[in-house]
N, C-alpha and C positions, 0 to 999 in steps of 0.2 A: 285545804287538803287536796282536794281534784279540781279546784279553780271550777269555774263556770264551764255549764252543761250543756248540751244543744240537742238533742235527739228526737227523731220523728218518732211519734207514737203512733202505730200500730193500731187494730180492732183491741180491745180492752172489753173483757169479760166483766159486766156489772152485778149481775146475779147468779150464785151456782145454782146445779142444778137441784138443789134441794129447796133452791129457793131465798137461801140466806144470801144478803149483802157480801159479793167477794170484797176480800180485804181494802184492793186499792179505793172503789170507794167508799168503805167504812171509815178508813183512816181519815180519807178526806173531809167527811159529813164530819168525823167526831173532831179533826182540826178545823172545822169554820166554825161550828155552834162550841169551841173550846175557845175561840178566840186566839186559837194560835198564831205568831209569827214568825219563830225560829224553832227548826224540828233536828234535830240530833236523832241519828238510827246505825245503826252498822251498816258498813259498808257492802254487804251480802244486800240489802236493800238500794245501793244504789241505781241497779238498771229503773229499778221503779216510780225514782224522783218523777222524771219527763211526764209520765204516764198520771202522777196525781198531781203535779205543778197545772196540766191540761183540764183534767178534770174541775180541780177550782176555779179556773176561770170560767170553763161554761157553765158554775153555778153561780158567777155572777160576783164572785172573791177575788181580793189578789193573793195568789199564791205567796207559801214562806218562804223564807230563805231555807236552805235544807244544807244540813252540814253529815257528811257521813264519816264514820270513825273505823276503825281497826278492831274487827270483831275479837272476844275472848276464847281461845279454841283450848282443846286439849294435848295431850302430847302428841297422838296422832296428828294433830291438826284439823281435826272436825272442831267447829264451833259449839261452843257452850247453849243449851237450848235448854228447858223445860225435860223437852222428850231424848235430848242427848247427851245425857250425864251432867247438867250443870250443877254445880256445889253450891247448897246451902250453908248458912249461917251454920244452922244445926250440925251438919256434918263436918264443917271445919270446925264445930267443939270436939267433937269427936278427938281431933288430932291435937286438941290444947289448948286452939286459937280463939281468944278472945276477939269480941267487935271490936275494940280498939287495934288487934294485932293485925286482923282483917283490912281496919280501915289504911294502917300502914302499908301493907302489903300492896294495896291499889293506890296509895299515893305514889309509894316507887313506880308502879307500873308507868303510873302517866308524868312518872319525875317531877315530881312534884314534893320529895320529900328522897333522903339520901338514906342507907341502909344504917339502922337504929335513932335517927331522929328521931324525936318527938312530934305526933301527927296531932293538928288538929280541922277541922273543917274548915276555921275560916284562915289559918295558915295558908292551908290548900287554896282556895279559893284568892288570897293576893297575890298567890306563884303562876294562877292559870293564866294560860293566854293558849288561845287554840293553834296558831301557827306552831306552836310547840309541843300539840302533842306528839306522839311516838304514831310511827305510819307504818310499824310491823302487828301483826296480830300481836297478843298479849298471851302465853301460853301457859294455861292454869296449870298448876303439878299438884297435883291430891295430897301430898304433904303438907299444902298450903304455901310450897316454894311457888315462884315464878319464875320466867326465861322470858326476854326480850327475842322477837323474830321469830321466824320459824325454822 
């Protein structure tokens, strides 16, 4: 998607001030003792590859490979978050949509399935190939539509 990275890292904040673990190296600690080697994050996470690629080595790991994706936003364009409106399962029953309708819905997103196919996981899974995802955001529509790009 962004091909290989290079960037100087900066001072990096390791503890806030309340004391807790800042994220970049929580992620890191929980990807070495996870045994991670291939990390998939949204692309809102990319500046941050460099910064924990660095971190694991001077804990003594080789860094994963880190692939970053095309965040799910909404129609504004703000990305789908916990605390930013992101839609539940539950709330797309609301609107009719079964898991099954769901899972079709995000097959098309990443074309991986044409509008009314039949979806199944491991369909999806012989169609993936990552060179082929889609490199626009994914823009959720609370009817449970979708739009490619922004």
């Amino acid at each position: 998607m962004h091909g290989e990275i290079t960037a100087e890292v900066d001072d990096v904040v390791l503890r806030r001030n309340d004391g807790v673990p800042a994220y970049n190296l929580a992620v890191v600690v929980d990807d070495v003792f996870s045994g991670i080697d291939q990390v998939v994050r949204g692309e809102d996470l990319l500046p941050a590859a460099a910064t924990q690629a660095y971190l694991t080595k001077l804990l003594g790991h080789h860094s994963p490979s880190y692939a970053h994706v095309p965040l799910a936003v909404n129609v504004e364009g703000r990305r789908l978050a916990k605390r930013d409106g992101a839609v539940t399962l539950p709330e797309l029953a609301t609107y009719g949509m079964t898991p099954n309708a769901v899972l079709s819905v995000i097959a098309q997103s990443l074309e991986l399935a044409g509008p009314g196919e039949p979806v199944s996981l491991d369909g999806m899974l012989q169609r993936f190939a990552p060179g082929r995802l889609p490199r626009e955001p994914w823009v959720v529509v609370p009817s449970g539509g979708l739009r490619s790009g922004t």
